[in-house]
VOGU-900439 format. One record per residue (C-alpha): residue number from 1; chain; x, y, z. Coordinates in Angstrom, 3 decimals, decimal comma, padded with zeros to 6 digits, always signed. Example, Ala and Ser with C-alpha at 12.3 -4.5 7.8 and 13.67 -1.06 7.14 Angstrom:
BEGIN
<site><ketor>1</ketor><loti>A</loti><east>+012,300</east><north>-004,500</north><up>+007,800</up></site>
<site><ketor>2</ketor><loti>A</loti><east>+013,670</east><north>-001,060</north><up>+007,140</up></site>
// end
This chain:
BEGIN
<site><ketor>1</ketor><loti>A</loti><east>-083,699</east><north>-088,230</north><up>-101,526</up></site>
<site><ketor>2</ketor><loti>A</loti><east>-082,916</east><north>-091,295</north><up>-103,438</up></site>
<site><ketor>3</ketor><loti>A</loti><east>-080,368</east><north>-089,608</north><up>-105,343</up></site>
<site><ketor>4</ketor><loti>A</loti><east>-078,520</east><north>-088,394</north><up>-101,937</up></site>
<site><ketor>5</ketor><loti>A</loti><east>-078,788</east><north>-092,195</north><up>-101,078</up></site>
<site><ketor>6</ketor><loti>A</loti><east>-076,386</east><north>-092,726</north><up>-103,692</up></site>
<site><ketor>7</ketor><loti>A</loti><east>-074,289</east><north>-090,046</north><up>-103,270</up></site>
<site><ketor>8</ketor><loti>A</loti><east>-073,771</east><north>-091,803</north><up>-099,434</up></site>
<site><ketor>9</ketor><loti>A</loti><east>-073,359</east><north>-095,225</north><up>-100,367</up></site>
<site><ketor>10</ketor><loti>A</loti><east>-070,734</east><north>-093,339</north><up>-103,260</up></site>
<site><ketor>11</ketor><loti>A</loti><east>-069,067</east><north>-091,478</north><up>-100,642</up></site>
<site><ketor>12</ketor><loti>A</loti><east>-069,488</east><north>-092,502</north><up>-096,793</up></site>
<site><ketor>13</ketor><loti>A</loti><east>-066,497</east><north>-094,828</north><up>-096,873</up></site>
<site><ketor>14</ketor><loti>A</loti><east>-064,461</east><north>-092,159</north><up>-098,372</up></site>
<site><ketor>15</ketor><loti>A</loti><east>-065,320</east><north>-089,273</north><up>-095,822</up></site>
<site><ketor>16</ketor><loti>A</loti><east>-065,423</east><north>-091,747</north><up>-093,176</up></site>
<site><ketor>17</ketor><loti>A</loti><east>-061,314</east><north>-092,656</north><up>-093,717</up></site>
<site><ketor>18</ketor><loti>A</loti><east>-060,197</east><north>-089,167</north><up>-094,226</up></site>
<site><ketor>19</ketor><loti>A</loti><east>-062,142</east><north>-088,460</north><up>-090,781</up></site>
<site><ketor>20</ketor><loti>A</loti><east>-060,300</east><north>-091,000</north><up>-089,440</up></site>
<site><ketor>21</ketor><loti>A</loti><east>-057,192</east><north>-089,963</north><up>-090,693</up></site>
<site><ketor>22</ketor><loti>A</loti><east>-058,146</east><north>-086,313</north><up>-088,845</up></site>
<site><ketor>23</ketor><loti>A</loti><east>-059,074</east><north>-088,510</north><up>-085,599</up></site>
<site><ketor>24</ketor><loti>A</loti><east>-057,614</east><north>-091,656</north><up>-085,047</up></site>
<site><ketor>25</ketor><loti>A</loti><east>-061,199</east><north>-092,596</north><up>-083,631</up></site>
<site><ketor>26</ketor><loti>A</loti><east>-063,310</east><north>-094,706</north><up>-084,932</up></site>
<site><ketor>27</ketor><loti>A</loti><east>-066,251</east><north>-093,657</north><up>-083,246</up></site>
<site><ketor>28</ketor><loti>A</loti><east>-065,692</east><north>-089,922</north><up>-083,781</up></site>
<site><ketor>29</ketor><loti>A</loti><east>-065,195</east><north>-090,578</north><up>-087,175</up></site>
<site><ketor>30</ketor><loti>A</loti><east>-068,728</east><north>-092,567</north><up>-087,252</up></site>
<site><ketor>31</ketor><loti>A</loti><east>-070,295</east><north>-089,599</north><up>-085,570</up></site>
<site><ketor>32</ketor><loti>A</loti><east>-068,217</east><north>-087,237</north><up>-087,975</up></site>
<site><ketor>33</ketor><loti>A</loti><east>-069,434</east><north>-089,068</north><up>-090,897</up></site>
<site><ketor>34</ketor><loti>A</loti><east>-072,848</east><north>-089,096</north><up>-090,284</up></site>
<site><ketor>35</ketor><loti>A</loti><east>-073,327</east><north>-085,496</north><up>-088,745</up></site>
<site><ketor>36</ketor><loti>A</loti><east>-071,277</east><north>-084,651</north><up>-092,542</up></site>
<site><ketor>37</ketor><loti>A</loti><east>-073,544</east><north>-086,469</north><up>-094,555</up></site>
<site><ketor>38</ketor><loti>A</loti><east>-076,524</east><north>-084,528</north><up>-092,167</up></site>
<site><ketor>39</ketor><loti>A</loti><east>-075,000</east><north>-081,289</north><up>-092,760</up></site>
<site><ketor>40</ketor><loti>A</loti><east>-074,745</east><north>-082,393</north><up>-096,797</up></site>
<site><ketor>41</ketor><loti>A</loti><east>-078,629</east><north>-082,740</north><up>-097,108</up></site>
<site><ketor>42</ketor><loti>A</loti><east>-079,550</east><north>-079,501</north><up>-095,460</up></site>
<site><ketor>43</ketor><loti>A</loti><east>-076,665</east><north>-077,662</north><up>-097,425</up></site>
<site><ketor>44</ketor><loti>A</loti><east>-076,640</east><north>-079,167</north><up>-100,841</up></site>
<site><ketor>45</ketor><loti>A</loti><east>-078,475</east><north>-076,543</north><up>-102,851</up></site>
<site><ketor>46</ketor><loti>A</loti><east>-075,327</east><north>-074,843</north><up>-101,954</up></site>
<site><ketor>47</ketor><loti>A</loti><east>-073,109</east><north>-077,570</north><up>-103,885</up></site>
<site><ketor>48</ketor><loti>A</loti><east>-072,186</east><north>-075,515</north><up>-107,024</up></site>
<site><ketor>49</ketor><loti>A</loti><east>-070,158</east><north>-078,511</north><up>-108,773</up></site>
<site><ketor>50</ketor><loti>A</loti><east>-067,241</east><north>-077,031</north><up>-109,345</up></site>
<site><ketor>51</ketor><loti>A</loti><east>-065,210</east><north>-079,876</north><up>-107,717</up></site>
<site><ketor>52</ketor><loti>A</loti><east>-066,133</east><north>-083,794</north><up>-107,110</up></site>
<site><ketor>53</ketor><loti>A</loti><east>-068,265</east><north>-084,103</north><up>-104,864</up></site>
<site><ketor>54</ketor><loti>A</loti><east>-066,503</east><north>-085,793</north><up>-102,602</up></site>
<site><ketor>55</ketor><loti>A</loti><east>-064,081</east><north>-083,201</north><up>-101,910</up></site>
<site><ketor>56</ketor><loti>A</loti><east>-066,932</east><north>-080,906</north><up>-100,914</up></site>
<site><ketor>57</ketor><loti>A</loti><east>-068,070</east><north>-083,926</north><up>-098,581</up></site>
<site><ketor>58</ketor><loti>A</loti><east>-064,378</east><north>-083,730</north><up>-097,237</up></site>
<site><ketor>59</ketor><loti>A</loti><east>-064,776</east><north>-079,839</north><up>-096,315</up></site>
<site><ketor>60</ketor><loti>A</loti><east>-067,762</east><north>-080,287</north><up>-094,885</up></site>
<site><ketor>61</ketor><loti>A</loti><east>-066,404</east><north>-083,327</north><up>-092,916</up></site>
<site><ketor>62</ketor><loti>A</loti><east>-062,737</east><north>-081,487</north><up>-091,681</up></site>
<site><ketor>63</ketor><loti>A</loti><east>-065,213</east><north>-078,305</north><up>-091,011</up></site>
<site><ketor>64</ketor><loti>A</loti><east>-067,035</east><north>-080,566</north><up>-088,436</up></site>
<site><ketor>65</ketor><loti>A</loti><east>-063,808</east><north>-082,148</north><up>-086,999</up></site>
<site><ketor>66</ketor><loti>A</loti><east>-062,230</east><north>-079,022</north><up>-086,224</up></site>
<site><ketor>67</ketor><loti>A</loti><east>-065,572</east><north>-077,304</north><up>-085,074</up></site>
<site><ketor>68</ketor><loti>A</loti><east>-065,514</east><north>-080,732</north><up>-082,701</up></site>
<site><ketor>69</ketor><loti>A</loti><east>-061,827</east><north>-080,203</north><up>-081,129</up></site>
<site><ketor>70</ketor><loti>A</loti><east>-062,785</east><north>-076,385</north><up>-080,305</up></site>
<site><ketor>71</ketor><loti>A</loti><east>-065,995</east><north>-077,641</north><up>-078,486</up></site>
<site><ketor>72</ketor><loti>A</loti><east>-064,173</east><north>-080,319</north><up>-076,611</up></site>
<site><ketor>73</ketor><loti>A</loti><east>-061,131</east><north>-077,787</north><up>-075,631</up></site>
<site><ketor>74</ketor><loti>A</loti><east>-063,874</east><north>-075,674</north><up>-073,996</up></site>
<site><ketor>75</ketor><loti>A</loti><east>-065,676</east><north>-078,784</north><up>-072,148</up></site>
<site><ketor>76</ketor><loti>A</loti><east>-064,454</east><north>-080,565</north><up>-068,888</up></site>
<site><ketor>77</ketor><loti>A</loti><east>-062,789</east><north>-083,596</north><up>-069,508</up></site>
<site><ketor>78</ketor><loti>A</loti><east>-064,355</east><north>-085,589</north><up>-067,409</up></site>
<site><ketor>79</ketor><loti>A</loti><east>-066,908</east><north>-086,847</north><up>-069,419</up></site>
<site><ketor>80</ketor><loti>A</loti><east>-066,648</east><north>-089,644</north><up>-072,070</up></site>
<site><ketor>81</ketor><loti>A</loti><east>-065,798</east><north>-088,870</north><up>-075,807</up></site>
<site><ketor>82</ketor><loti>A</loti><east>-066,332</east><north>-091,987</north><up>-077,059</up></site>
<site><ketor>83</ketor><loti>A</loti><east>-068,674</east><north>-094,803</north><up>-077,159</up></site>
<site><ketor>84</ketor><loti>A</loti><east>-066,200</east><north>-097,113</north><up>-075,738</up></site>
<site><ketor>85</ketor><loti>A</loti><east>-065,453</east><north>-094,937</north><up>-072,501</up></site>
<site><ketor>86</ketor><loti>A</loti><east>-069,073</east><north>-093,588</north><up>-072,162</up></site>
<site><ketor>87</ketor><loti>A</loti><east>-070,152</east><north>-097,561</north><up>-072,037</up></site>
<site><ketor>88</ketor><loti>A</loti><east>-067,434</east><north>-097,881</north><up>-069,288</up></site>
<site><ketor>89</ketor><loti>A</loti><east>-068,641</east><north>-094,998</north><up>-067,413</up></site>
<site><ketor>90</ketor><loti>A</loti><east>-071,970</east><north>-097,733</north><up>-066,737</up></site>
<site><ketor>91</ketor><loti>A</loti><east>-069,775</east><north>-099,695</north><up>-064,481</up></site>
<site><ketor>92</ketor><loti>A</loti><east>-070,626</east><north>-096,983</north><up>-061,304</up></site>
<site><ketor>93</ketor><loti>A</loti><east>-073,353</east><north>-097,629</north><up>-060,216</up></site>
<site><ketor>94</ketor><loti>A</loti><east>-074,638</east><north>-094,450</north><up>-059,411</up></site>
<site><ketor>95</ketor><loti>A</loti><east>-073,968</east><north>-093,272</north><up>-062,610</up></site>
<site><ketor>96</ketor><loti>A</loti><east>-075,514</east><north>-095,949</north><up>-063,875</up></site>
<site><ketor>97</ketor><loti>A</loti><east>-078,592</east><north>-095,125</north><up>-062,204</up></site>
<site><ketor>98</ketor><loti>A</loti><east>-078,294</east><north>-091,691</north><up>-063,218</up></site>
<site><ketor>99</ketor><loti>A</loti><east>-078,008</east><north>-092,383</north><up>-066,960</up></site>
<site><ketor>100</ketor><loti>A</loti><east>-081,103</east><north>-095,143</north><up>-066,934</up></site>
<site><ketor>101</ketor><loti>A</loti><east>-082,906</east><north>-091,909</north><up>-065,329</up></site>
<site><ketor>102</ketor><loti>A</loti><east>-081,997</east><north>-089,940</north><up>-068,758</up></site>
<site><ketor>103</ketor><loti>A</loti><east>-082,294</east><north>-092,787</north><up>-071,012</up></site>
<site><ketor>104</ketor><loti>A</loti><east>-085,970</east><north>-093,420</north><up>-069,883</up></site>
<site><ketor>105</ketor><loti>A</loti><east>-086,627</east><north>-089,246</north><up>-070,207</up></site>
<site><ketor>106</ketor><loti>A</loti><east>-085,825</east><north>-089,796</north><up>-074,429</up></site>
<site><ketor>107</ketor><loti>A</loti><east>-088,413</east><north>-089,903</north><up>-077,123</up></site>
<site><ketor>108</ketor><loti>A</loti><east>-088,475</east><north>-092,410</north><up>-078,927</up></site>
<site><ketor>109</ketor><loti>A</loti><east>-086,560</east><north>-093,852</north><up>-081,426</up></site>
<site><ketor>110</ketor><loti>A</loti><east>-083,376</east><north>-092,483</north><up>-079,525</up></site>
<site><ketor>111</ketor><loti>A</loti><east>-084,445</east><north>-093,985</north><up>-076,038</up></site>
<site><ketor>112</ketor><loti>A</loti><east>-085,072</east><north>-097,641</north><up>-078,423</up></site>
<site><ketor>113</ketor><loti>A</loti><east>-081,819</east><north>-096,946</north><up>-080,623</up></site>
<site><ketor>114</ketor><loti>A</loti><east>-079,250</east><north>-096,011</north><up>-077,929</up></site>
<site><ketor>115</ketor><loti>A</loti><east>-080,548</east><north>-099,108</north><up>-075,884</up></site>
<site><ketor>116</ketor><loti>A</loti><east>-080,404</east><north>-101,592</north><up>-078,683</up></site>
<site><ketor>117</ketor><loti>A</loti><east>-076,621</east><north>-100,258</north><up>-079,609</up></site>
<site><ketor>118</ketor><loti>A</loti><east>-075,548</east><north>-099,874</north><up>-075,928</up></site>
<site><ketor>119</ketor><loti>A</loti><east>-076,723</east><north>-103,117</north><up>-074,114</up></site>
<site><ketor>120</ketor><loti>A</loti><east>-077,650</east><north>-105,105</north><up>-076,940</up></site>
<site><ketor>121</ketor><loti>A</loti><east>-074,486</east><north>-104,358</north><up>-078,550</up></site>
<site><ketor>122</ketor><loti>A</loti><east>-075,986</east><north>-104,642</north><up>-082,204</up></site>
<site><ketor>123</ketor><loti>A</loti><east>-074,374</east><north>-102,719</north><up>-084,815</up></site>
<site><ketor>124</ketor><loti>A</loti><east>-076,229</east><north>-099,722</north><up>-086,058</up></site>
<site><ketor>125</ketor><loti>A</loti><east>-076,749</east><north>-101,714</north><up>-089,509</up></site>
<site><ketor>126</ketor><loti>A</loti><east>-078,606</east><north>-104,032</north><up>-087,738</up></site>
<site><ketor>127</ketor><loti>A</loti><east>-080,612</east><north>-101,480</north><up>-086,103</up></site>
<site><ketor>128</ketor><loti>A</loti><east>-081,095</east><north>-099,517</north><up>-089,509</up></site>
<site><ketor>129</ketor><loti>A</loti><east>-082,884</east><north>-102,984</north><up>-090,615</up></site>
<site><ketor>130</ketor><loti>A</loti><east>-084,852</east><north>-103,254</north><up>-087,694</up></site>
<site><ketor>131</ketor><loti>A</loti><east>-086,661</east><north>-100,140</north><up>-088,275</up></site>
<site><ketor>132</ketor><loti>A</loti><east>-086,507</east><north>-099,866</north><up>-091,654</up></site>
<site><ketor>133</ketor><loti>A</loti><east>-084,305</east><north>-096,850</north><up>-092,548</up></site>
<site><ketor>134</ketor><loti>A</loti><east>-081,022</east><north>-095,992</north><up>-093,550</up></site>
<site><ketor>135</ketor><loti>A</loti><east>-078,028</east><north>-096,901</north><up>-091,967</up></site>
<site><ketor>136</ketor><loti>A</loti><east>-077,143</east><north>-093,353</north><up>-091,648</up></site>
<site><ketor>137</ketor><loti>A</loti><east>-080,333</east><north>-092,427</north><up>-089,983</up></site>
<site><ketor>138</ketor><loti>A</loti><east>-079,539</east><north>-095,298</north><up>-087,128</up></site>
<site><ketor>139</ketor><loti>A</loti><east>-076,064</east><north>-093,365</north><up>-086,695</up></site>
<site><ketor>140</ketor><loti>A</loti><east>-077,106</east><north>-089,934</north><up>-086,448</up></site>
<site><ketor>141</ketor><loti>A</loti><east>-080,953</east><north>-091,345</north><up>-083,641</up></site>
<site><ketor>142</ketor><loti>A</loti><east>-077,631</east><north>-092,737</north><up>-081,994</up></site>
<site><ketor>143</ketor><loti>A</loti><east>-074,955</east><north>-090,219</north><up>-082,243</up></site>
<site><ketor>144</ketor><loti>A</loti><east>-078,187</east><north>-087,356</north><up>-080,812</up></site>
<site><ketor>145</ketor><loti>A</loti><east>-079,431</east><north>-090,010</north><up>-077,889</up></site>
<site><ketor>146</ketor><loti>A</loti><east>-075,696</east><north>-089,820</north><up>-076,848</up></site>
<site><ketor>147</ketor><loti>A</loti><east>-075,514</east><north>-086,089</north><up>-077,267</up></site>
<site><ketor>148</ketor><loti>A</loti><east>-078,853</east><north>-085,763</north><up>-075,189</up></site>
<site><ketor>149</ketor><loti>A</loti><east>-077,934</east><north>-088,137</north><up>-072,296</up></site>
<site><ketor>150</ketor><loti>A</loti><east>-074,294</east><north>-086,513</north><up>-072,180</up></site>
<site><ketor>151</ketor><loti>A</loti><east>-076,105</east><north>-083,082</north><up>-071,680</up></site>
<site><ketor>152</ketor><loti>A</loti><east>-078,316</east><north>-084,110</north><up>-068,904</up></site>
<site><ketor>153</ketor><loti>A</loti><east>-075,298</east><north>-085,367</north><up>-067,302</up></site>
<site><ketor>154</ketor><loti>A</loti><east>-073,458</east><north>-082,449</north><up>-067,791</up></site>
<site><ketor>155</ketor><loti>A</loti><east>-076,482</east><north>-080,497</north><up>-066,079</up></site>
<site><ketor>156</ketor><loti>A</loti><east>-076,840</east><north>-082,843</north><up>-063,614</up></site>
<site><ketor>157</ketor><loti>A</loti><east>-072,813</east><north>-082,539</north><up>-062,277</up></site>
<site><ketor>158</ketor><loti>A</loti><east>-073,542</east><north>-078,644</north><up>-063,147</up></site>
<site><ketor>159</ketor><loti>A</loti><east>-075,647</east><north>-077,916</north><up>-060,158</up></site>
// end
């Protein structure tokens, strides 16, 4: 594991510009990045080294974006996309109400990450410190608290 440490701190900025070239989101390309890097650990006895391995990061990484844009083409726009907009869905109150329902249904660390990033607004490096791990495994406890509180909602407007 220490060895894929390196090949993140090597390669996250890299895969996290080209995502954002593919985007033009920051936060997607946060979520991208670490969902790539994710995908990279459970996949990289597949990694046969015939190119850097950054471009195999890359692959991985425009794999995800596009397997993103076909999921969001098939799901009502009405819910947010990014952290920005999903924060300023908090200003109804009743959706408010409903999301502090969700939040408080979360194991924990999600319910403790997404809280700290949300209404404590500190960065997920901070958070990473804080508990003692990576900074990529405070992105992707953030990036699936999101995921899981977006899906309730989703459920919840379903019915």
């Amino acid at each position: 594991m220490e060895d894929f440490e390196k090949i993140y701190k090597a390669n996250s900025k890299k895969v996290y510009c080209y995502l954002l070239s593919l985007c033009r989101n920051e936060f997607l390309a946060q979520e991208l990045t670490s969902e790539t890097f994710c995908k990279a650990i459970m996949k990289i006895n597949s990694f046969r080294g015939d190119c850097d391995i950054s471009v195999w990061l890359c692959q991985i990484a425009k794999n995800l974006y596009y397997s993103h844009c076909r999921k969001e083409k098939k799901h009502d726009k009405a819910f947010p996309e990014t952290e920005k907009d999903f924060v300023l869905t908090i200003d109804d109150k009743e959706q408010t109400k409903e999301i502090m329902m969700h939040l408080h249904s979360l194991d924990e660390p999600y319910k403790e990450v997404f809280m700290l990033h949300v209404f404590a607004e500190i960065e997920l490096k901070e958070i990473s410190r804080l508990f003692d791990k990576s900074e990529s495994w405070a992105r992707v406890t953030f990036y699936r608290a999101k995921e899981q509180i977006v899906r309730k909602l989703r459920e919840g407007n379903e019915q």
